[in-house]
C-alpha positions in Angstrom: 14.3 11.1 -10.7 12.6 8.1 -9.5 8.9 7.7 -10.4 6.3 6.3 -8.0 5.9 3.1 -10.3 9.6 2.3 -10.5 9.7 2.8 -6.8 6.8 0.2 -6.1 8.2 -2.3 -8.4 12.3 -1.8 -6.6 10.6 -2.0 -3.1 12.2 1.7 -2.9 9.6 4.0 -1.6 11.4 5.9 1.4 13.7 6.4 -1.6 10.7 8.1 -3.8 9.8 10.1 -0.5 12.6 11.4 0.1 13.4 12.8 -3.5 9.7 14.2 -3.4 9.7 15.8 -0.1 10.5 19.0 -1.5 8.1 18.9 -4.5 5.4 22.0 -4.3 2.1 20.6 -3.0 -0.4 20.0 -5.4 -3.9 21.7 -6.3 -6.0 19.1 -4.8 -9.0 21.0 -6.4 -7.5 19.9 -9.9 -6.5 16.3 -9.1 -10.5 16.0 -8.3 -11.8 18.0 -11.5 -8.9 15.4 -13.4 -9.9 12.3 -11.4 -14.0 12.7 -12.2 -13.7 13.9 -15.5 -11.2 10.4 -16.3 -14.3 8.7 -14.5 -17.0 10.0 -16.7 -15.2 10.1 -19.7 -14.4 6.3 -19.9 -17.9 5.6 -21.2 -17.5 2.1 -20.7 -20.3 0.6 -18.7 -19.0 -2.8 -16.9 -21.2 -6.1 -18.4 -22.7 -8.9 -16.2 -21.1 -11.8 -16.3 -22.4 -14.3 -18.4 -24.4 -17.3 -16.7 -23.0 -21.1 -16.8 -25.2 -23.2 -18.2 -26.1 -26.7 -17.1 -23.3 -29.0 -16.7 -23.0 -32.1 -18.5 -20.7 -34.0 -15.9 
């Protein structure tokens, strides 16, 4: 079976389609409760970038 990142990286997506077209749907409920709780438990707060300072050219 053929996963999504294989597919992307072959240029074979219809391929990954069609081998998925069968697959239960999922429980979008959970994929939200999974996404948030990824996005809250990173605890990584993104830093400002650091200013230049004057330039000796």
């Amino acid at each position: 079976m053929t996963n999504l990142k294989k597919a992307r990286q072959k240029g074979k997506i219809d391929d990954f389609i069609k081998e998925h077209e069968a697959d239960p749907e999922g429980d979008l409920d959970k994929l939200d409760e999974v996404i948030k709780h990824q996005d809250q438990g990173s605890g990584k707060a993104t830093l400002p970038a650091s200013s230049r300072g004057p330039s000796d050219d």
